[in-house]
LOVEX-579228 format. One record per residue: residue number from 1; y, x, z of N, C-alpha, C in turn; residue in one letter. Coordinates in steps of 0.2 Angstrom, whole numbers, plus 2048, in hexadecimal, padded with zeros to 3 digits. Layout:
N
(NUM; (Y; X; Z); (Y; X; Z); (Y; X; Z); A)
...
//
This chain:
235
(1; (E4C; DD2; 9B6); (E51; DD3; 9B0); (E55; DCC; 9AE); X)
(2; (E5A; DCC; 9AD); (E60; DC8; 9AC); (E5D; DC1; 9A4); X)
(3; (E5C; DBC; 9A8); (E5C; DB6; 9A0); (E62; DB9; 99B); X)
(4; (E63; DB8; 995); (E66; DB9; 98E); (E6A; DB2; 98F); X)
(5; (E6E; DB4; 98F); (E73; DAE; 98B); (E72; DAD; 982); X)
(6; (E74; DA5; 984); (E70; DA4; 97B); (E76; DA9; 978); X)
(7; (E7B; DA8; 979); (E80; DAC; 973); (E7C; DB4; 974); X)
(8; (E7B; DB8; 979); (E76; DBE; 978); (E72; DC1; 973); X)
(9; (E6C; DB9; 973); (E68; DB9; 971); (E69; DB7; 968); X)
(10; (E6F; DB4; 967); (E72; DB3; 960); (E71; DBA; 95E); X)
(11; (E78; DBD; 963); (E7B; DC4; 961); (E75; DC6; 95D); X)
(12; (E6E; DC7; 962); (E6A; DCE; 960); (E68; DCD; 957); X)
(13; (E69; DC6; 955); (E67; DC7; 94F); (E5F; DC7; 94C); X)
(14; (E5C; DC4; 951); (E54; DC5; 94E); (E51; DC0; 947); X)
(15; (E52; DC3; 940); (E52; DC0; 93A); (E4D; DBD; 93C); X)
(16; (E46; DBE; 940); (E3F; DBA; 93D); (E3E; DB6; 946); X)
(17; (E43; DB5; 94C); (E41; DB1; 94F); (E47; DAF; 951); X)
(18; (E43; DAA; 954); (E47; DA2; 957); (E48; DA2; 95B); X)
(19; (E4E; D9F; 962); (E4D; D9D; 967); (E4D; D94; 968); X)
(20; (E45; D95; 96A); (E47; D8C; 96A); (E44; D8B; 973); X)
(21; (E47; D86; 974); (E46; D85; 97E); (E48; D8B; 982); X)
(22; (E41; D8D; 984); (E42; D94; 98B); (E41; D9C; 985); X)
(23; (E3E; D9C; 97E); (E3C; DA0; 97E); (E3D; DA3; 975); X)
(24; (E3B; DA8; 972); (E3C; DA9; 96C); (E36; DAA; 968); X)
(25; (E36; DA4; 963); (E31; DA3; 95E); (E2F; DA5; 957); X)
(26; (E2B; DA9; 954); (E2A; DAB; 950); (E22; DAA; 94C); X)
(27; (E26; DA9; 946); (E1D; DA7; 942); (E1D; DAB; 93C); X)
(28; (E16; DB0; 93C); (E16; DB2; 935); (E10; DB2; 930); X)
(29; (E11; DB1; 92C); (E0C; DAE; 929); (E06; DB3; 925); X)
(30; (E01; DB2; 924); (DF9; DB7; 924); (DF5; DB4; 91F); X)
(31; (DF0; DB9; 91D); (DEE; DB7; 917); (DE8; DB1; 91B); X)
(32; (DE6; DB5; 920); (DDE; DB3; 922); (DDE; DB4; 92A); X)
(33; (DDA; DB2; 930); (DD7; DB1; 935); (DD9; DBA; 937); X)
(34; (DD5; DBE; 932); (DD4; DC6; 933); (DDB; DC9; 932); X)
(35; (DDF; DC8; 92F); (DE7; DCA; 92E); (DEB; DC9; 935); X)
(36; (DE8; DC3; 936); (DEC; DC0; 93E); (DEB; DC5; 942); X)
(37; (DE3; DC6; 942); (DDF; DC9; 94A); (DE3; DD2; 948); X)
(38; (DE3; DD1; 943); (DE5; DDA; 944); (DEC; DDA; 946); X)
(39; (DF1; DD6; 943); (DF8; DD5; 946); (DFA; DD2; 94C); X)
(40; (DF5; DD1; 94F); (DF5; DD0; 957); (DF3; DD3; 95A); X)
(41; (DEB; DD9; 957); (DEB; DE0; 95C); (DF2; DE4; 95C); X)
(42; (DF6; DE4; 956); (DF9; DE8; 956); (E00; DE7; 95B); X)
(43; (E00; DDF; 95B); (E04; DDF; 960); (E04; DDE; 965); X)
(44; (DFF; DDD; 966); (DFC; DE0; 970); (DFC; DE5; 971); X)
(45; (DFC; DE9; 96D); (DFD; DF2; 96E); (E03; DF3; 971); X)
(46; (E08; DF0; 96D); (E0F; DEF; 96D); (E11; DEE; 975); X)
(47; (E0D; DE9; 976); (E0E; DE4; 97A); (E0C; DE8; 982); X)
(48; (E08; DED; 982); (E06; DF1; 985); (E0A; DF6; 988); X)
(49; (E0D; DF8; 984); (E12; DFD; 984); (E18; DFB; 987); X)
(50; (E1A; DF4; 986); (E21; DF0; 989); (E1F; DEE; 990); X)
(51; (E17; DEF; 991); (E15; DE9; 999); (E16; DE3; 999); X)
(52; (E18; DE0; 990); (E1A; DDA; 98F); (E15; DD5; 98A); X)
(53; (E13; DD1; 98A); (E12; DCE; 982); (E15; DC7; 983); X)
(54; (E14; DC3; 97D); (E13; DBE; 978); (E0D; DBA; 979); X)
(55; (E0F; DB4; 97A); (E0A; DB0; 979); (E08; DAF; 971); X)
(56; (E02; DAE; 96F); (E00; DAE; 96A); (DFC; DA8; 966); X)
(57; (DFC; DA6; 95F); (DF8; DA1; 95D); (DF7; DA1; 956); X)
(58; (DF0; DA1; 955); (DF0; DA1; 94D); (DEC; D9F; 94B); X)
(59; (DF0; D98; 944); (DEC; D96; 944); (DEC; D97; 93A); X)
(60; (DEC; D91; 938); (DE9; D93; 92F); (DEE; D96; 92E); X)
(61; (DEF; D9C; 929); (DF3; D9F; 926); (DF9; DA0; 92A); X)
(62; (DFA; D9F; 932); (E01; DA2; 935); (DFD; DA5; 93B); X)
(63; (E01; DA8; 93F); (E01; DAC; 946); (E07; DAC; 949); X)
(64; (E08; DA5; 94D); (E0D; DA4; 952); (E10; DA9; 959); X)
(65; (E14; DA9; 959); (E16; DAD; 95F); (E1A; DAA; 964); X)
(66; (E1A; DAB; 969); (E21; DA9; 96E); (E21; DB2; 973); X)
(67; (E29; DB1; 977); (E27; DB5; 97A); (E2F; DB3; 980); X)
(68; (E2D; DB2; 986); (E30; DB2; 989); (E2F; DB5; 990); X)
(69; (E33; DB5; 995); (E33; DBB; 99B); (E31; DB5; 9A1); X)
(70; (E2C; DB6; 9A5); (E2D; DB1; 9AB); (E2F; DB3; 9B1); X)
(71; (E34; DBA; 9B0); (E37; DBE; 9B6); (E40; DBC; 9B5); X)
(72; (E43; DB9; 9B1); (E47; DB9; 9AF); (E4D; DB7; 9B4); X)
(73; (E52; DBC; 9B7); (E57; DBA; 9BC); (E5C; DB6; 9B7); X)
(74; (E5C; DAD; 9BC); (E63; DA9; 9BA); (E66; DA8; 9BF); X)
(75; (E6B; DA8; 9C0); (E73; DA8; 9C6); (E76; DA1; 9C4); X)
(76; (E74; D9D; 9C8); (E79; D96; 9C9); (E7F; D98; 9C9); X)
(77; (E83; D94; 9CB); (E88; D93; 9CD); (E8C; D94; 9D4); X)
(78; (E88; D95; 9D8); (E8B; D98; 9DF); (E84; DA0; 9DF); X)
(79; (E83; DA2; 9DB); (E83; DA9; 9DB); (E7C; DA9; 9DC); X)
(80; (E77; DA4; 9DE); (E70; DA5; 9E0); (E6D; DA6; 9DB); X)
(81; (E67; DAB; 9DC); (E64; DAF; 9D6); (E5D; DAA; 9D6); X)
(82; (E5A; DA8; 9CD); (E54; DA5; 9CD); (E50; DA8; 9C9); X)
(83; (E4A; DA8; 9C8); (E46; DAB; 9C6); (E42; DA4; 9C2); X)
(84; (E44; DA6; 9BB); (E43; DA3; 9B6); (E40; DA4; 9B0); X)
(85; (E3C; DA1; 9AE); (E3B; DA0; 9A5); (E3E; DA1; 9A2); X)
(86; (E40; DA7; 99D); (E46; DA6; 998); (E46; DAE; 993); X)
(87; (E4C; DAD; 990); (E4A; DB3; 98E); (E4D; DB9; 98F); X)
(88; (E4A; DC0; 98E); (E4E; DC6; 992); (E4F; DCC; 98E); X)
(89; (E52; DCF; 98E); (E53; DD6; 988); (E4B; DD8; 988); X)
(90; (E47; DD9; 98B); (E40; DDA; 989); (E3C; DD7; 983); X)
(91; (E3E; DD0; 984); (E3B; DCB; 97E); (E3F; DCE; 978); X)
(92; (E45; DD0; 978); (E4A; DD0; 971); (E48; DD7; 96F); X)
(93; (E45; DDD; 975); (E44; DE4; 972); (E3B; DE2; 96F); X)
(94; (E3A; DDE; 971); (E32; DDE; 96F); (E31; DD9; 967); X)
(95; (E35; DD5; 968); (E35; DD2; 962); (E37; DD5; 95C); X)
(96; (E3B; DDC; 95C); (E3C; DDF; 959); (E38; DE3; 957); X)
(97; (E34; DE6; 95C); (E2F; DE9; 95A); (E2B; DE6; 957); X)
(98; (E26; DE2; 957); (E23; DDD; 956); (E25; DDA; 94C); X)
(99; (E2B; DD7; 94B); (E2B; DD9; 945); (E2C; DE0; 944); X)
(100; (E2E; DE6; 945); (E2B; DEC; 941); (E22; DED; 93F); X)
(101; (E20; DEC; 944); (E18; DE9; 943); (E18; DE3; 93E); X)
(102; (E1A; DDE; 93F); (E19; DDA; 939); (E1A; DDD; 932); X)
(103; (E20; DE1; 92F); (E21; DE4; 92A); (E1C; DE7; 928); X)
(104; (E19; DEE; 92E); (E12; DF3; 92B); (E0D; DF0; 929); X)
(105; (E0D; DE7; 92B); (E06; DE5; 92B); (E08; DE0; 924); X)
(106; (E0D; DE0; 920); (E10; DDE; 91C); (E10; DD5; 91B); X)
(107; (E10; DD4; 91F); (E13; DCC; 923); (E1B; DCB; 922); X)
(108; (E19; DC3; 91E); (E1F; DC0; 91E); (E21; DBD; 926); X)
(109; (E29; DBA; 927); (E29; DB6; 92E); (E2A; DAE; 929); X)
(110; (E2C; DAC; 92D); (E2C; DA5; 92D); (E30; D9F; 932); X)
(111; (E36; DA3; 932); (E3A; DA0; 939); (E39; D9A; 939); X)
(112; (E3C; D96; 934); (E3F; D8F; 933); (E38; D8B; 936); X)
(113; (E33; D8E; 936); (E2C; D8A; 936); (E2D; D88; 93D); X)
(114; (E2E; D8D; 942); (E2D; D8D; 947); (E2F; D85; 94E); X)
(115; (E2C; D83; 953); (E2E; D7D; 955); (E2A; D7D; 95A); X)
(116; (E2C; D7B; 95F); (E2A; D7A; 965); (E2D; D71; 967); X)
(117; (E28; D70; 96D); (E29; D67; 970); (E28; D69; 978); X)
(118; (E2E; D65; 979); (E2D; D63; 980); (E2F; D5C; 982); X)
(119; (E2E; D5A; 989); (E2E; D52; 989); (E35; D53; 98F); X)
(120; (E39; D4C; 98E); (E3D; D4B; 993); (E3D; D42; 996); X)
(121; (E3D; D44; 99E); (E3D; D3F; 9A0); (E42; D3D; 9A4); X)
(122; (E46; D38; 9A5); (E48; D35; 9A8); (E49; D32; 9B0); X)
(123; (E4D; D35; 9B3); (E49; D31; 9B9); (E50; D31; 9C0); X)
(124; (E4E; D2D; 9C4); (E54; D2F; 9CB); (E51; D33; 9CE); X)
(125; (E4C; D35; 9D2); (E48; D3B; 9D6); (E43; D3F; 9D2); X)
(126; (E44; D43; 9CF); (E41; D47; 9CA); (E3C; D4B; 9D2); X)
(127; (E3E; D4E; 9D7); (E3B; D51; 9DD); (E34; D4C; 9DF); X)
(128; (E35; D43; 9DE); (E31; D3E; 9E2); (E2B; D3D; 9DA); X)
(129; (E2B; D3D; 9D5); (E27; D3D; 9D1); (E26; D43; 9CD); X)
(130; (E27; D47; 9CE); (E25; D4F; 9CB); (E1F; D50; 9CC); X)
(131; (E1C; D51; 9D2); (E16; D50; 9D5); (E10; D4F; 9D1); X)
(132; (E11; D47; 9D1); (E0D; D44; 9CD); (E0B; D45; 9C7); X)
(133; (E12; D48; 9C4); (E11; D4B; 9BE); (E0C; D51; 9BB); X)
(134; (E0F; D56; 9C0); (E0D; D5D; 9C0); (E04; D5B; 9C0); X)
(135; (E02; D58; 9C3); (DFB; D56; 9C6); (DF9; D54; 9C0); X)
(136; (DFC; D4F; 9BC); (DF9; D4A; 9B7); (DF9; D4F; 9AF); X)
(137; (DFF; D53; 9AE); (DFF; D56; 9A8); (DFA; D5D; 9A9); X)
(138; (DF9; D62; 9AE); (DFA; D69; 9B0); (DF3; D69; 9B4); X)
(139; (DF4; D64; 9BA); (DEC; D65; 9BF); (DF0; D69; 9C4); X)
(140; (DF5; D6C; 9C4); (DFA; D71; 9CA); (E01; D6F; 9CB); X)
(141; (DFF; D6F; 9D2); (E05; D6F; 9D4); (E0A; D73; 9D3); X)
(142; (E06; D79; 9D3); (E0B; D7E; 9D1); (E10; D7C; 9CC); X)
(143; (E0D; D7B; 9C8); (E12; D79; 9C1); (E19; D76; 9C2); X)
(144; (E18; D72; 9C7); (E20; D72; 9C8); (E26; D77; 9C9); X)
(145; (E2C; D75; 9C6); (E30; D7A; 9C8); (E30; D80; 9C6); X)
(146; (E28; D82; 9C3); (E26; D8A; 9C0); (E29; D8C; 9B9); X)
(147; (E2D; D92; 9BB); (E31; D95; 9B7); (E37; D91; 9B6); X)
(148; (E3B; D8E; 9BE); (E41; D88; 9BA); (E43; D88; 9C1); X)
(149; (E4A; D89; 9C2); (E4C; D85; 9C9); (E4C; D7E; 9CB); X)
(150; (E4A; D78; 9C5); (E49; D71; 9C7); (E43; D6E; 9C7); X)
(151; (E42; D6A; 9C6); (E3A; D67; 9C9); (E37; D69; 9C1); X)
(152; (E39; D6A; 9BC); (E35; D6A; 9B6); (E2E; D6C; 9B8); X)
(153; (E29; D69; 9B1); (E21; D6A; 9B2); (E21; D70; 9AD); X)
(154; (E1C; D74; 9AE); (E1E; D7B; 9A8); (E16; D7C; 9AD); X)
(155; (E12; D7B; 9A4); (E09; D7E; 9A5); (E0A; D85; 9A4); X)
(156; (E06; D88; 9AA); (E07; D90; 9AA); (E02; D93; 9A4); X)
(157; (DFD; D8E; 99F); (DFB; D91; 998); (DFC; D8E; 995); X)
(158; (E03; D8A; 994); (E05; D85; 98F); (E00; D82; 98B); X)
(159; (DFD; D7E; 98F); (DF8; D79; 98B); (DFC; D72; 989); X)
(160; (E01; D71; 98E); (E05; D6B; 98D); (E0B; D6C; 98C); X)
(161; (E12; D68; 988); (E16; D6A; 988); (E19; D6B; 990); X)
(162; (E1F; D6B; 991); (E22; D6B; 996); (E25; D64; 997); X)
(163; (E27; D62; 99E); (E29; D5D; 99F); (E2F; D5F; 9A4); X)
(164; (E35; D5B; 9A0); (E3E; D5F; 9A6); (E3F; D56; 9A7); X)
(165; (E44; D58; 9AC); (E47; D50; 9AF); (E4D; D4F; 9AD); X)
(166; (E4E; D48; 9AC); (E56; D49; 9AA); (E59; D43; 9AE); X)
(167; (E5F; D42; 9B0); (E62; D3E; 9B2); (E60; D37; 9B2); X)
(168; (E60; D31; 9B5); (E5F; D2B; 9B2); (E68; D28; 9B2); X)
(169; (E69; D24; 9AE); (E6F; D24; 9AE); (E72; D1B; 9B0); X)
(170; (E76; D18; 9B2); (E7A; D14; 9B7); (E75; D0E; 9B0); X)
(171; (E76; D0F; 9A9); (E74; D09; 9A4); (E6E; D0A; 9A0); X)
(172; (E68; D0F; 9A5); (E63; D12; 9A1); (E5E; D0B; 9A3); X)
(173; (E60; D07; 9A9); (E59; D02; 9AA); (E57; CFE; 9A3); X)
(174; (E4F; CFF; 9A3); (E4D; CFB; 99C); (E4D; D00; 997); X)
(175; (E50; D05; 998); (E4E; D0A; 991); (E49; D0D; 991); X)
(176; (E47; D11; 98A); (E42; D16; 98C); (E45; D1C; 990); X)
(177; (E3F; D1F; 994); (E41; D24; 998); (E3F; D2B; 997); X)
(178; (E38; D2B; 995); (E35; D32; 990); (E37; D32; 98A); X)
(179; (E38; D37; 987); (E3A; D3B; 981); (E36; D40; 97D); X)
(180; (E36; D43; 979); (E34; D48; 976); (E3A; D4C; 973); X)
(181; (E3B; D52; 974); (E3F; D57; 973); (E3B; D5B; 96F); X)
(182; (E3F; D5D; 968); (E3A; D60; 962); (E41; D65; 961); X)
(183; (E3C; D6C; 962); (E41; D73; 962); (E41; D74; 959); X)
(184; (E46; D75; 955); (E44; D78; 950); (E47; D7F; 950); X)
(185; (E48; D81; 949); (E4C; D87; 947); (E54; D85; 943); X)
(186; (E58; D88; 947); (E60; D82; 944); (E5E; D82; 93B); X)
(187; (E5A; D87; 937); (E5C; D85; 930); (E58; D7F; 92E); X)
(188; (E52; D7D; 935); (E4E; D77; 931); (E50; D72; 935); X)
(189; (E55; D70; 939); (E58; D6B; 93D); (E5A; D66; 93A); X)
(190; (E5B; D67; 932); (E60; D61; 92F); (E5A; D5F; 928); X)
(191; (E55; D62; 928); (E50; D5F; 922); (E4C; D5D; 927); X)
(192; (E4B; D5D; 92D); (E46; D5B; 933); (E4A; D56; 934); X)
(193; (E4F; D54; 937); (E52; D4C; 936); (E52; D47; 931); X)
(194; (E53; D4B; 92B); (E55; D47; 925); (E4D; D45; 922); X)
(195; (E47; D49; 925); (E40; D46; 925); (E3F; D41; 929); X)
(196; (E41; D40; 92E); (E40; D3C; 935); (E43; D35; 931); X)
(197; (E4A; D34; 92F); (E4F; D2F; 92E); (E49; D2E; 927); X)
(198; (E49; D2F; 922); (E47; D2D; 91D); (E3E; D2A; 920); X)
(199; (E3C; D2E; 924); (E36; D2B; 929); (E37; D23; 92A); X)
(200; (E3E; D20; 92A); (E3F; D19; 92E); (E44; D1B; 936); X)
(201; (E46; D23; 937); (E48; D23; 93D); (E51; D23; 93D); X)
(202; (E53; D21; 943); (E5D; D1F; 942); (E5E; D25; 947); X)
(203; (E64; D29; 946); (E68; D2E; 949); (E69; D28; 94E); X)
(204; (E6C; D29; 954); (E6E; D24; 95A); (E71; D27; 961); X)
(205; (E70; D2D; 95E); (E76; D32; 963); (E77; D39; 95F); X)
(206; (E7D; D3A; 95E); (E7C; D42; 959); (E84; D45; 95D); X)
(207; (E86; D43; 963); (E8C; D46; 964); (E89; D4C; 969); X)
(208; (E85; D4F; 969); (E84; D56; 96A); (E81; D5B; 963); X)
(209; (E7F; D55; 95F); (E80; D5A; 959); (E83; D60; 956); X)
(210; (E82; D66; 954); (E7A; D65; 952); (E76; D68; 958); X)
(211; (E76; D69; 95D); (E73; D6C; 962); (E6D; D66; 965); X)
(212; (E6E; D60; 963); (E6A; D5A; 966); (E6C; D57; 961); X)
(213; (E68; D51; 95D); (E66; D4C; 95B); (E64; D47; 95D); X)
(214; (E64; D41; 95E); (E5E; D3D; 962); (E5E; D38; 95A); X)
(215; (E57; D35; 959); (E55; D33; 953); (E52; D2D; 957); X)
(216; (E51; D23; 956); (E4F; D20; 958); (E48; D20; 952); X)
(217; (E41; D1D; 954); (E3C; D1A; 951); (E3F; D15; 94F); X)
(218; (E3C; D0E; 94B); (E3D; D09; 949); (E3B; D02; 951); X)
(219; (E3A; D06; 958); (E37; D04; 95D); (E3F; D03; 960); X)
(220; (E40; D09; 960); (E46; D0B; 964); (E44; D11; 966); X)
(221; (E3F; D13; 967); (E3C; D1A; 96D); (E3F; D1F; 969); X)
(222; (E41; D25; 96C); (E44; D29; 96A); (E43; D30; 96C); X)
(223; (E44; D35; 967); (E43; D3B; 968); (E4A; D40; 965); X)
(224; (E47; D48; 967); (E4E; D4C; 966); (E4C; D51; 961); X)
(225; (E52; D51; 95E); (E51; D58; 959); (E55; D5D; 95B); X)
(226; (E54; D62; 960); (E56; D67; 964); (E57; D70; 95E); X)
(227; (E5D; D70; 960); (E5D; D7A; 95C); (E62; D7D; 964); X)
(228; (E62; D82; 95F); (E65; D87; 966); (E6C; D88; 963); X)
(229; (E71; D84; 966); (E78; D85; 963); (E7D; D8C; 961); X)
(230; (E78; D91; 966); (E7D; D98; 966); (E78; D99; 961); X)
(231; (E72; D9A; 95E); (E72; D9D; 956); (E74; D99; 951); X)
(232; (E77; D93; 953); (E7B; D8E; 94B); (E7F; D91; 94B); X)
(233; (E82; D92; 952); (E89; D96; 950); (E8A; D9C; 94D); X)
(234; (E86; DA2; 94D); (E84; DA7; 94A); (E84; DA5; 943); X)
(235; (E83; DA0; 93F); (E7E; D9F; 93B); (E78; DA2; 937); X)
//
């Protein structure tokens, strides 16, 4: 099945989920541990029916979701087909279903709550230390590459976040090189900065904004405040 284009995945409109990274996130909130578990049977039933589920988490008073596809066909640029991580008309028909389920079970959502992390690091041969990496966060090899046509690290139970490579750049010697990438929901992207700054943090690159913030510590070490630009633009 065909990856979603983010503008797609605006279109569909999902009021109670988010697309942050690879996939679309959703949290809703429960009175008790027993409210959860019965809103989760019900969605693996769902889930059953689709041949698909949601990864799931529940902790004090919420019930987390993700739901992405890891058959997903993406087409480079000269036409070759990849088989990726991402999300697909099945995640956007199940999530729909999924809040109708929410509603019977009389659950509120909780978009804006929603946030994912992932790390980035910098390098010149992402292929010559990947390896190590994969080994060091995961324990598999496999992890490389899986669900991504680059060397990225991606744990197949998401124990850790994921780890992508990025370019080292001609005037990167001496900098930092690892990162942290923080996905939110574009309506908590601007009180999630304006938290950080009043934290002691300085904006220090915003010319991808608002799609990307980079926000320095008082170190200099720096992190991203990432949203999905094709649902900003929706508003």
């Amino acid at each position: 099945m065909d990856m979603m284009k983010g503008t797609q995945i605006a279109a569909a409109r999902l009021a109670e989920w988010r697309k942050l990274a690879q996939g679309l996130h959703a949290r809703y909130l429960v009175d008790d541990f027993g409210a959860g578990a019965r809103f989760l049977v019900a969605v693996g039933e769902a889930g059953d029916a689709f041949g698909h589920h949601p990864s799931a988490t529940i902790g004090d008073g919420f019930v987390d979701l993700e739901l992405v596809s890891d058959d997903a066909v993406y087409r480079d640029g000269e036409g070759t087909e990849h088989i990726v991580e991402w999300v697909t008309q099945q995640d956007v028909d199940l999530a729909r279903r999924i809040t109708e389920i929410a509603a019977d079970h009389g659950l509120v959502a909780d978009p804006a709550a929603v946030s994912h992390i992932e790390l980035g690091l910098d390098t010149e041969d992402s292929a010559r230390i990947a390896p190590m990496w994969a080994a060091l966060l995961t324990g598999s090899a496999e992890s490389q590459g899986r669900g991504s046509p680059s060397d990225e690290i991606r744990d197949a139970t998401g124990r850790v976040p994921n780890l992508w490579f990025g370019e080292l750049g001609e005037h990167s010697a001496g900098r930092q090189r690892l990162h942290v990438e923080v996905y939110v929901a574009p309506e908590a992207a601007e009180s999630r900065i304006a938290a950080a700054l009043a934290a002691g943090g300085t904006v220090v690159d915003d010319r991808e904004a608002p799609s990307l913030t980079v926000i320095a510590d008082h170190d200099g070490n720096t992190g991203v405040v990432c949203i999905d630009d094709a649902a900003a633009a929706q508003g």
